[in-house]
LOZA-124201 format. One record per residue (C-alpha): x, y, z; residue number from 1; chain. Coordinates in steps of 0.1 Angstrom, whole numbers, always signed. Layout:
<vexdren X="X" Y="Y" Z="Z" pos="NUM" unit="A"/>
...
This chain:
<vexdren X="+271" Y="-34" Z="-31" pos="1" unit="A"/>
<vexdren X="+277" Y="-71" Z="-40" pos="2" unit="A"/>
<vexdren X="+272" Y="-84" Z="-77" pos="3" unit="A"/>
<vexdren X="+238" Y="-101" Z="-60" pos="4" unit="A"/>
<vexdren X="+230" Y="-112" Z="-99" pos="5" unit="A"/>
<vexdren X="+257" Y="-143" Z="-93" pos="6" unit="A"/>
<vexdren X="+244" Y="-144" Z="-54" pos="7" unit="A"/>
<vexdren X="+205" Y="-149" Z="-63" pos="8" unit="A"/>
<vexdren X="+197" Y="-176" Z="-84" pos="9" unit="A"/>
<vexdren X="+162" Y="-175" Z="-102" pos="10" unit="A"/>
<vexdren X="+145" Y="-201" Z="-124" pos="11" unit="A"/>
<vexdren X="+118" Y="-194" Z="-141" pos="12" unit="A"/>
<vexdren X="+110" Y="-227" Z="-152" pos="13" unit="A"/>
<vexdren X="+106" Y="-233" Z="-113" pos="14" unit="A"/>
<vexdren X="+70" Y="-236" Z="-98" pos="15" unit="A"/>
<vexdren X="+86" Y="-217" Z="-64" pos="16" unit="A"/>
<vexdren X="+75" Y="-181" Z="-64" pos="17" unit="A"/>
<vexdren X="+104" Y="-158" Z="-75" pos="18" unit="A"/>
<vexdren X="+101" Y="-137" Z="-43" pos="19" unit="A"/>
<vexdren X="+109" Y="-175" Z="-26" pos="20" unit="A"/>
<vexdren X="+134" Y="-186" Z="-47" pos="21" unit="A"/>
<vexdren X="+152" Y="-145" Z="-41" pos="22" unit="A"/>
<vexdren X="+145" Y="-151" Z="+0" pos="23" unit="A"/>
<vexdren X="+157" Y="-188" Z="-3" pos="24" unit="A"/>
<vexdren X="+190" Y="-177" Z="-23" pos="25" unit="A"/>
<vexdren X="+198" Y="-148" Z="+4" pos="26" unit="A"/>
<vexdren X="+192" Y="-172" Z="+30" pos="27" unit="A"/>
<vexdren X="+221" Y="-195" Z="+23" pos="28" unit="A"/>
<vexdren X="+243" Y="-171" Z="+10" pos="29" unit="A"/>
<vexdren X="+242" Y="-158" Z="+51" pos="30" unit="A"/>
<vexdren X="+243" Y="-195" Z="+57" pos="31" unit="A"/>
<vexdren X="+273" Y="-200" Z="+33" pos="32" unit="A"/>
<vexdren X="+294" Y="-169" Z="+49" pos="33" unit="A"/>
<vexdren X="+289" Y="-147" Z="+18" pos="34" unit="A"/>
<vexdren X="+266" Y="-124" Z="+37" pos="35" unit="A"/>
<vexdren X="+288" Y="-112" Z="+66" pos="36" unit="A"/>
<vexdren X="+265" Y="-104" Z="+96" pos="37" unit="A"/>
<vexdren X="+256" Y="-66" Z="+97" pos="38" unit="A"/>
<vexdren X="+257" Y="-63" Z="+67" pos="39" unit="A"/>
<vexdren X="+227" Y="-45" Z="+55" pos="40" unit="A"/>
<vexdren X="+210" Y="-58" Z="+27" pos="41" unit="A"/>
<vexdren X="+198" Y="-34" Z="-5" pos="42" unit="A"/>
<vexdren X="+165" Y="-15" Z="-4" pos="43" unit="A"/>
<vexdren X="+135" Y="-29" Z="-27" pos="44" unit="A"/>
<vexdren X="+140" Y="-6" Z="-57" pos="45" unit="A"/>
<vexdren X="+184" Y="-9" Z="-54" pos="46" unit="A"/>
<vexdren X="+182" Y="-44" Z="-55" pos="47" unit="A"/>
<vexdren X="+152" Y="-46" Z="-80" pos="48" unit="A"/>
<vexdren X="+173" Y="-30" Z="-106" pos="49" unit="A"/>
<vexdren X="+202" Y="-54" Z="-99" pos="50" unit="A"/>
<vexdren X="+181" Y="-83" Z="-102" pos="51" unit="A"/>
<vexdren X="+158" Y="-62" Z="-131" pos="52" unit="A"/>
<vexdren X="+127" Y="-79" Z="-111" pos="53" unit="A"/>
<vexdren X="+99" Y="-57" Z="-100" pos="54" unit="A"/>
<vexdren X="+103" Y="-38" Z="-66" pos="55" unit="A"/>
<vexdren X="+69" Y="-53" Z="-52" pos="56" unit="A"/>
<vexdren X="+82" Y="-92" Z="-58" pos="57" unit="A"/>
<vexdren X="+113" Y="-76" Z="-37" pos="58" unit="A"/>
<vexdren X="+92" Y="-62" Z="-11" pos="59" unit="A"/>
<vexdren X="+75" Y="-95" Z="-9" pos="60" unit="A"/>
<vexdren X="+110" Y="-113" Z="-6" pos="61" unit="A"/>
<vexdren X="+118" Y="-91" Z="+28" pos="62" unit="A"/>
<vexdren X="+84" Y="-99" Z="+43" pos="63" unit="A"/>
<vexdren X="+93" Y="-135" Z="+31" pos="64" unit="A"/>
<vexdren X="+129" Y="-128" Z="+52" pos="65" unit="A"/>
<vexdren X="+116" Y="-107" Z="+79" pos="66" unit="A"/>
C-alpha cells in the first residue's frame, strides 16, 4: 500500500470538510500520476488507520469520489 499519510494532506485549520480535503488530495494525486490507473484504492477502515481518521469520514470521502 502507498505511505497515503505524505499523499493526503489534511488541515485542520481549514473550513473544507476533512472527507473533501481526503477526496480533493486523492484526486490530484491520480491527476499528478502518483495514482497509476487500476490501481485500487484502500478500503474505509485500511486507509482510516493510515490516515488515523474515523472510517465513516472515509466512507464519506468515496461517496465524495464515486
Amino acid at each position: 500500500m502507498l505511505p497515503f499519510k505524505h499523499i493526503i494532506n489534511i488541515d485542520k485549520e481549514n473550513k473544507i470538510a476533512v472527507y473533501r480535503q481526503i477526496a480533493v488530495s486523492i484526486i490530484m494525486a491520480i491527476r499528478n500520476g502518483v495514482l497509476k490507473p487500476r490501481y485500487h484504492l484502500p478500503g474505509t477502515r485500511e486507509l482510516s488507520k493510515a490516515l488515523e481518521k474515523r472510517s465513516t469520514i472515509n466512507a464519506e470521502t468515496f461517496w465524495t469520489l464515486y
